[in-house]
C-alpha positions in Angstrom: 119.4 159.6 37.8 118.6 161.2 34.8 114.9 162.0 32.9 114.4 159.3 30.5 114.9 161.2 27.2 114.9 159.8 23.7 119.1 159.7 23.7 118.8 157.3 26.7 115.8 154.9 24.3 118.5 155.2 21.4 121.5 154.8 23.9 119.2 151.2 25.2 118.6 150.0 21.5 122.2 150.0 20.5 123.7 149.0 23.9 121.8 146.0 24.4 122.2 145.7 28.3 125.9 146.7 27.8 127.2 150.3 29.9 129.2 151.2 26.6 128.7 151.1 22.8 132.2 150.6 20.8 131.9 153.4 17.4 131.7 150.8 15.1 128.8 148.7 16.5 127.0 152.2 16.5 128.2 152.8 12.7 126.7 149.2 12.3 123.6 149.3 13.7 123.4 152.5 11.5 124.0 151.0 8.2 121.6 148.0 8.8 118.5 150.7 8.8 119.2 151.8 5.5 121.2 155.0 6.8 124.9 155.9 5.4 127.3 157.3 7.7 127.8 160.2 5.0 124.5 161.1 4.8 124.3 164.9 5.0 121.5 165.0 8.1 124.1 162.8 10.1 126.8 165.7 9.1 127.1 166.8 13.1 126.5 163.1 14.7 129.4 161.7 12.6 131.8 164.7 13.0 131.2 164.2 16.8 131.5 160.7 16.7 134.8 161.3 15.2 136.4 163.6 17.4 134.6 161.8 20.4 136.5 158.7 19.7 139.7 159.9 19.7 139.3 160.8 23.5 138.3 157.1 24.4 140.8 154.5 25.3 138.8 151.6 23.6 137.0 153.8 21.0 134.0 153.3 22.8 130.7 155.7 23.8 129.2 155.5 27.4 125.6 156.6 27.6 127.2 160.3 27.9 129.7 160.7 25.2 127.0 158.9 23.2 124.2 161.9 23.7 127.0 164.3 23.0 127.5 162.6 19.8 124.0 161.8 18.5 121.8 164.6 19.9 122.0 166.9 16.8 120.5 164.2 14.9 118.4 162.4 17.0 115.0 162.6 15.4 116.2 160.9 12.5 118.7 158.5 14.4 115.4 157.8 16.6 113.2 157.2 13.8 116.0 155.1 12.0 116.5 152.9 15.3 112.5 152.7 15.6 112.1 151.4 12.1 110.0 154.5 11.1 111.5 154.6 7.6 109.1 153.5 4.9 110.5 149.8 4.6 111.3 148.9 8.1 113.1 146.1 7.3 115.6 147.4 4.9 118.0 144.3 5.3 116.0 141.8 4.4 114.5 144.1 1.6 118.1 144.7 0.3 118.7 140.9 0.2 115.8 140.7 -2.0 116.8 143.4 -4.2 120.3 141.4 -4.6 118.9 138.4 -5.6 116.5 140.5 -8.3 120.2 141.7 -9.6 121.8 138.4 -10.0 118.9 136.7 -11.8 119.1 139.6 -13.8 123.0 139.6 -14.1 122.7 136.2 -15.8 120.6 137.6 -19.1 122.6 137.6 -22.1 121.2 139.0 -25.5 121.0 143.2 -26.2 123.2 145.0 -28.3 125.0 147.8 -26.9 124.6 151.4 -28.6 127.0 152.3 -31.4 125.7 155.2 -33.0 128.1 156.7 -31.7 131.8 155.7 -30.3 131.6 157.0 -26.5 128.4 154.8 -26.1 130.2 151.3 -27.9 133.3 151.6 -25.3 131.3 150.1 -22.4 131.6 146.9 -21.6 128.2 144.9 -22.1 128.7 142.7 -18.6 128.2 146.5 -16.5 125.5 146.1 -14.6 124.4 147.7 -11.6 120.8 148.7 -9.3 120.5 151.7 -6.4 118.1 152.6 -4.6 117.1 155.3 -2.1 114.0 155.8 -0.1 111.7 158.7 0.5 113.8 158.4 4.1 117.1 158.1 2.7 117.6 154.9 2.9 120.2 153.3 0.6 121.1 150.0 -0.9 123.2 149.4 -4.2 124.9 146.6 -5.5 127.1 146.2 -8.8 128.7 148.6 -10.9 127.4 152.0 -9.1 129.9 153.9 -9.5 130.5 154.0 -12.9 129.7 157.1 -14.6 127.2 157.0 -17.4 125.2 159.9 -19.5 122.0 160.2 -19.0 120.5 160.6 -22.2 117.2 160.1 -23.0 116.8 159.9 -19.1 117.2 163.2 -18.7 113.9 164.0 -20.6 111.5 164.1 -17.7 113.9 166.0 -15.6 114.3 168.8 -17.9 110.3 169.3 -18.4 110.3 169.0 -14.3 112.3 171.5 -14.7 110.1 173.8 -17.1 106.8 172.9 -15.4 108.7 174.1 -11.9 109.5 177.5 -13.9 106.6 177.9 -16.3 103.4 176.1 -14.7 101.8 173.5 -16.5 99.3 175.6 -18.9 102.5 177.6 -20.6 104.7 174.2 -21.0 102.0 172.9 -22.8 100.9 175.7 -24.7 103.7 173.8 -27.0 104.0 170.2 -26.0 101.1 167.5 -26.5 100.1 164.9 -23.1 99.3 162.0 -25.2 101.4 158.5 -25.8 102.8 159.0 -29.7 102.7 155.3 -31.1 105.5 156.1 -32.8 109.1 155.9 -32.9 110.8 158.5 -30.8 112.7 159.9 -32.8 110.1 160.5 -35.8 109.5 163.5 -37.6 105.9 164.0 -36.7 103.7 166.0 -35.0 100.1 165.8 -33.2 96.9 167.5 -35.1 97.4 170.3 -33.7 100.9 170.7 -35.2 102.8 170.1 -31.4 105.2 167.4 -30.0 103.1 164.3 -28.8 105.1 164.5 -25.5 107.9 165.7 -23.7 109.7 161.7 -23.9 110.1 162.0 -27.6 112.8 163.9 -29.1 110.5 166.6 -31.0 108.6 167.5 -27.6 112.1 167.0 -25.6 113.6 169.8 -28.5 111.0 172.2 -27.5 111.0 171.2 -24.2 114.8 172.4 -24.0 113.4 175.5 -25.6 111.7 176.8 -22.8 114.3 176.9 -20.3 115.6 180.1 -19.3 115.2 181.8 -22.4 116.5 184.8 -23.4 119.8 183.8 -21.6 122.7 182.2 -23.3 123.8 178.8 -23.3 126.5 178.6 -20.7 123.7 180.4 -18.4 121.5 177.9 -19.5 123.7 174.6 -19.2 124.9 176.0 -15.9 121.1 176.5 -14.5 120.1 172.9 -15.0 123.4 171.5 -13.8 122.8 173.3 -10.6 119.3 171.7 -10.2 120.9 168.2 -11.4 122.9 168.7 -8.3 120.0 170.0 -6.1 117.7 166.5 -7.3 121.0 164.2 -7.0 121.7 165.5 -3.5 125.1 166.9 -4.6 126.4 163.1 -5.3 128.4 163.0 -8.6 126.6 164.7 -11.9 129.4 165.4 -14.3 129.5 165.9 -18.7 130.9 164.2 -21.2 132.1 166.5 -23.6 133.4 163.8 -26.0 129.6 162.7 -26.2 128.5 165.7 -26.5 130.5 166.7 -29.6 129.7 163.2 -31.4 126.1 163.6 -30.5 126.3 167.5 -32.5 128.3 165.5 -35.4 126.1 162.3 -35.8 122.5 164.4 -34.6 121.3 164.7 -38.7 118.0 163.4 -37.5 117.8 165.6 -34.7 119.0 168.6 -36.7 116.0 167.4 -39.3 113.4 167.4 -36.5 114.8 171.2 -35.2 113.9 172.0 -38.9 110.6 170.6 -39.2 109.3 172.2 -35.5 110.7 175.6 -36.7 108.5 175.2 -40.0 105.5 174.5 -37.8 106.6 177.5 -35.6 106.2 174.7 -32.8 109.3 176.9 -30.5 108.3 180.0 -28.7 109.0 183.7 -30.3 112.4 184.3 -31.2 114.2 180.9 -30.7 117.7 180.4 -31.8 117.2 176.4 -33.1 120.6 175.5 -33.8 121.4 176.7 -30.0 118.9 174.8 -28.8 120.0 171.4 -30.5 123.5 172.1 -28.8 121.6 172.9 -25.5 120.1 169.6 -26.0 122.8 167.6 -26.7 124.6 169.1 -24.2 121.8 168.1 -21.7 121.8 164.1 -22.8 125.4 164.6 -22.3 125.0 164.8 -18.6 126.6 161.8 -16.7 125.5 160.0 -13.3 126.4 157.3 -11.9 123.6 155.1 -10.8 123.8 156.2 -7.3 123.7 159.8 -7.8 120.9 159.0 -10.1 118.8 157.0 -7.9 118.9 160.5 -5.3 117.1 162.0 -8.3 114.6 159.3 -8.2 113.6 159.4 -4.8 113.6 163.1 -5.3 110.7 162.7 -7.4 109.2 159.8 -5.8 109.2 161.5 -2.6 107.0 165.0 -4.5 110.2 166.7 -4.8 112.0 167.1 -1.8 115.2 165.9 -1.7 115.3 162.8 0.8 119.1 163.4 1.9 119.3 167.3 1.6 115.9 168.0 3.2 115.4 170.4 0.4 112.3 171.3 -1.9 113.8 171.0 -5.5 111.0 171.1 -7.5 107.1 171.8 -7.1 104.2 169.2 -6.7 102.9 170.0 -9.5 106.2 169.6 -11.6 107.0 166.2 -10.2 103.5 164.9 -10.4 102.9 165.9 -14.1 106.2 164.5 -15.1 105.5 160.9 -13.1 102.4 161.3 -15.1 104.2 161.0 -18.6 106.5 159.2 -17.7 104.0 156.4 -16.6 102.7 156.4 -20.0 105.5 157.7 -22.5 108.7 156.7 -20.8 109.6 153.5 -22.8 109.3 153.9 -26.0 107.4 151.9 -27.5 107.2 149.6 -25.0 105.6 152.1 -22.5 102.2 150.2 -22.6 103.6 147.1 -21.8 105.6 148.1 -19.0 102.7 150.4 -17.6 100.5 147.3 -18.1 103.5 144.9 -16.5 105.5 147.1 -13.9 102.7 149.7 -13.5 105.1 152.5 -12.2 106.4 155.6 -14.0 109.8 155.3 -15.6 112.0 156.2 -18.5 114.9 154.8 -20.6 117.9 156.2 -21.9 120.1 154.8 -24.9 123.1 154.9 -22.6 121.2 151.5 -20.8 119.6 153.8 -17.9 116.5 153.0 -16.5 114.9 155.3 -13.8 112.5 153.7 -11.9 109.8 155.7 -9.4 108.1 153.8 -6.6 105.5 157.0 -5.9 105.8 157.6 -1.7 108.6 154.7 -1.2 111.5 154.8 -3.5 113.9 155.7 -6.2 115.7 153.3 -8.8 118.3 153.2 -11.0 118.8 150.6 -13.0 121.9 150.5 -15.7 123.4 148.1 -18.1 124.2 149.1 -21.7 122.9 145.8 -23.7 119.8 147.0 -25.0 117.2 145.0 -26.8 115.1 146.3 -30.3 112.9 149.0 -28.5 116.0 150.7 -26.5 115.5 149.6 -23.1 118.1 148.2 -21.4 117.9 144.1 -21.4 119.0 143.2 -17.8 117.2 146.6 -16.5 113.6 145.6 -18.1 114.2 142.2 -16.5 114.6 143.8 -12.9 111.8 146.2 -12.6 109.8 143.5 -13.8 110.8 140.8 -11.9 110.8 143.7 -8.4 106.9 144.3 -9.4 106.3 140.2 -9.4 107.6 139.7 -6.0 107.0 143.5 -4.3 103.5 145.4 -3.8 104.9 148.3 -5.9 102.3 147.8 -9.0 100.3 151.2 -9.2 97.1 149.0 -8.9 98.4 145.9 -6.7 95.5 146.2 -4.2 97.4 146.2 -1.0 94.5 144.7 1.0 93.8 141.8 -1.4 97.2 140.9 -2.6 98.3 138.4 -0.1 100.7 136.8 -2.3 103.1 139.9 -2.7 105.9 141.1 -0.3 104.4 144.2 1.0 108.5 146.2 1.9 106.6 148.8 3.6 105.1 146.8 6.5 107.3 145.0 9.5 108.5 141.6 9.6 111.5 140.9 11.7 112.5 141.2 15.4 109.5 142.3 17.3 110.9 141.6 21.1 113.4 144.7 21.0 111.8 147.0 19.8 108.1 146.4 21.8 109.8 147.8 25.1 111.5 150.6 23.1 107.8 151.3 21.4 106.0 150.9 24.5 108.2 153.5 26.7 108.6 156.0 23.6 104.8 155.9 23.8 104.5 156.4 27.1 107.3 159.5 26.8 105.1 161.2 24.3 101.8 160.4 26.0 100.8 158.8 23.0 97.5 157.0 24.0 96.9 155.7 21.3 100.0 153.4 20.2 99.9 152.2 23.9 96.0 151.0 23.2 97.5 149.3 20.3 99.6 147.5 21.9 97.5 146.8 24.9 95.0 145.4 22.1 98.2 142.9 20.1 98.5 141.9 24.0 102.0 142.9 23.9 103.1 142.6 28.0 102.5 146.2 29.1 105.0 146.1 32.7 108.3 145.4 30.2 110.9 147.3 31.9 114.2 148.4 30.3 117.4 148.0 31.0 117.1 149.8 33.7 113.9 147.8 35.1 111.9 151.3 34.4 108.3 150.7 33.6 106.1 152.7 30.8 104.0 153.4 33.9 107.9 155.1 35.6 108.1 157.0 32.4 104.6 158.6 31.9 104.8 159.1 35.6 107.8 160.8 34.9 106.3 163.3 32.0 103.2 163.8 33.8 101.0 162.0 31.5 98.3 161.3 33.3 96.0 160.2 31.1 98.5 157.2 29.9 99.1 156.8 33.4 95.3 155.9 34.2 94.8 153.9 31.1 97.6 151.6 32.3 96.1 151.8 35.7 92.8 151.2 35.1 92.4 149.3 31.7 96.1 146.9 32.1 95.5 146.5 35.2 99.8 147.3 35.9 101.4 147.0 38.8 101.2 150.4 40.8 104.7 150.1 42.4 107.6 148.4 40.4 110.7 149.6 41.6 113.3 151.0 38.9 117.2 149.6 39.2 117.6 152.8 41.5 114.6 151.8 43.7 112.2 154.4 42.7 108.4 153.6 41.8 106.1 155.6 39.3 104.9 157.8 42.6 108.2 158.8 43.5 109.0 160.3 39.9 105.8 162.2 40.2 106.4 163.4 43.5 110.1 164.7 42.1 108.9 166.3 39.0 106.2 167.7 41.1 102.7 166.5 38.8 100.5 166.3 41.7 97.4 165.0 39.2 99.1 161.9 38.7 100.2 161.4 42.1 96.6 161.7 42.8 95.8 159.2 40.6 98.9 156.7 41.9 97.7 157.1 45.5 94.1 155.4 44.8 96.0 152.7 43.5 98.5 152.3 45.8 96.5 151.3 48.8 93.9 149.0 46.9 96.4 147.0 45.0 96.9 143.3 45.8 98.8 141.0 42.9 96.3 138.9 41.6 96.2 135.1 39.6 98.2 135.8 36.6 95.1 134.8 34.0 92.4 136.5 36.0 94.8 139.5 36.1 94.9 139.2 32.2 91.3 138.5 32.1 90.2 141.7 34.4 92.5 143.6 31.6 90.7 142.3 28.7 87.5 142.7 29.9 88.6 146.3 30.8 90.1 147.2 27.4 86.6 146.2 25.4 85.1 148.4 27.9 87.6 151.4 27.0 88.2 151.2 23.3 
């Protein structure tokens, strides 16, 4: 027989008592924890899975073609399976999150941009939410697809992006911190003659300013759309030139604020202006869809690594700063009323974008082009609000006294499973102290697998032997349940040769007699005060 290893716990989950898994239960199973079968980190598994299929009769993985497929991956796959993500229950989450998006579906009312063409061809009845975790966990539902620009969306990404280059003290050597009050697009600057923030147009001109200067403008444009595609996870970020170009032609208020910040010198040494208003209308000119754009949105909620790539895209400090102004700036002038209502940082774009940061957990995107008088998109204002009234995700819901709230992050659902699966992995690792958690909830510490193995066989097994005496001496288990092979805990020590914990087995062995189930249970209680 072989060692119990964590493809053999993953192999148990899926199988469910069966000897083989078909592909597509596995694919499944995958998809309920949040997972998609082309996410990047299951590149190898799925390839594998792939070719390993093709050599089956019924498309179906016994426990050996199934750990040549998954072990690549399987520290994710195990933490997937073990509902180690941050929402643990991302089905029933997801079903909430579809409900939010049809009560918000029904909204009427909004106007759709105009100012220019490109943005008046959508229709007003688009409407779509997606989400990814800090884990990679997806859900979307509507039109995600869809590509969109990103306009004013794109402002906090672009200061990320100078704050990851610069530092903070040199990006706001010329860009204020403080909420304007006024109209973003105003010509108007703080007392000491700089942009009130990076969210309005005057601080997002100078912010555009600061990126790789000195090189030209296809450098330029090229540099951010390679870190659009870093933050996005390399899903679709594409440009719309015919946006671009009608921005340039209808952008007279812009041009008039370029004019005004080069008066007040407000642009580092030597700054071409007019190349910069291209630059920046280039850069609202961006398009996502709102899948590609929630990626980016974990990727700051989640400090700037990537959650599907793995990779550091931008610095702590970067992301941090920007969640900071974007709590407090990135409405318009409804920011303090949505920090006060949804209490999480976000920002708007003209285009009906709203990207939405749950700090640790999650990235949003919310898009529909009806917007109402301030900007913000109708049915997306309705759905971050309405997500903050039933989830925990307020910056200051207490999560200790907020009873009322659905707390995503902690675990609801089918506990039965996954308590023999917990208790063995803990026993594998020698993790003490999950198995005294569970001792403590009174889970039933002699669960056996499907292959009637014990946690005591396994830690046996690994030569725990602390575990092994603390389910010994304070659960009071049975010394010598026999495995489907026959074998007991003693003779998996003996084999792998850990003579401490056949020590420790051997004491037991001789003095133990089953006792009354409920003093049994008592002894154990009594026991476990003593220990903990």
């Amino acid at each position: 027989f072989s060692l119990f290893v964590l493809e053999d716990l993953l192999f148990y989950t899926i199988a469910e008592g069966q000897e083989k898994i078909p592909a597509h239960k596995f694919t499944t199973a995958l998809k309920s924890t949040g997972l998609r079968t082309g996410d990047p980190r299951l590149k190898e598994c799925m390839e594998m899975l792939k070719v390993t299929v093709k050599t089956t009769s019924d498309g179906a993985l016994d426990r050996h073609l199934f750990k040549k497929c998954v072990q690549s991956n399987i520290v994710l796959l195990t933490q997937a399976f073990r509902k180690k993500f941050v929402i643990p229950d991302f089905q029933s989450f997801s079903a909430h999150i579809d409900e939010l998006y049809e009560n918000a579906k029904s909204m009427s009312g909004g106007q759709v941009a105009d100012y220019i063409p490109q943005l008046a061809r959508f229709s007003p009845d688009l409407w779509a939410v997606a989400l990814c975790t800090v884990d990679g966990q997806r859900h979307t539902v509507g039109d995600t697809k869809v590509p969109f620009c990103l306009q004013s969306c794109v402002k906090p990404l672009k200061y990320a992006i100078a704050v990851h280059d610069h530092g903070t003290e040199y990006v706001h050597r010329f860009i204020g911190k403080e909420p304007s009050g006024l109209r973003f697009n105003k010509l108007f600057l703080n007392e000491d003659d700089k942009p009130h923030n990076p969210m309005v147009n005057a601080g997002a001109i100078v912010c555009t300013s600061l990126i790789k200067q000195g090189a030209s403008n296809a450098e330029k444009f090229d540099y951010v759309m390679n870190f659009m595609n870093k933050l996005a996870g390399n899903e679709y970020v594409g440009f719309s030139n015919a946006t671009f170009q009608s921005e340039r032609e209808s952008g007279d208020r812009n041009f008039a604020i370029g004019y005004y910040l080069k008066e007040k010198k407000c642009f580092p040494e030597g700054t071409d202006m007019t190349s910069i208003l291209d630059f920046y209308f280039q850069l609202c000119s961006i398009e996502v869809t709102c899948e590609s754009a929630s990626v980016m949105a974990a990727t700051l909620a989640n400090g700037g690594f990537c959650p599907i790539t793995g990779e550091r895209v931008l610095s702590p400090e970067a992301v941090r700063n920007t969640l900071s102004l974007m709590h407090s700036c990135g409405m318009y002038d409804f920011s303090g009323q949505f920090a006060f209502h949804v209490g999480l940082p976000a920002k708007s774009g003209v285009a009906g974008g709203i990207l939405l940061v749950v700090p640790n957990v999650m990235g949003i995107m919310c898009w529909s082009p009806p917007l109402d008088k301030l900007g913000n998109s109708v049915r997306g204002i309705q759905f971050c609000t309405d997500l903050v009234s039933v989830c925990n995700f307020h910056n200051y819901d207490n999560l200790r006294h907020f009873a009322k709230k659905l707390d995503p992050r902690r675990e609801g659902g089918d506990q039965r499973v996954k308590s023999v699966i917990n208790l063995l992995f803990a026993a594998y690792t020698g993790d003490v102290s999950a198995l005294r958690r569970f001792a403590l909830s009174s889970m039933d510490m002699e669960q056996r697998d499907y292959d009637s193995r014990t946690a005591l066989h396994v830690a046996a097994a690994e030569g725990h032997a602390e575990v092994v005496r603390f389910l010994l001496e304070a659960c009071k288990v049975n010394p010598i349940p026999k495995d489907r092979w026959g074998n007991t805990p003693m003779d998996e020590a003996v084999h792998f040769g850990h003579h401490d914990v056949v020590t420790i087995l051997r004491d037991y062995h001789t003095q133990y007699s089953p006792q009354e189930p409920t003093t049994d249970k008592q002894n154990a209680e009594k026991n476990l005060d003593g220990m903990l």
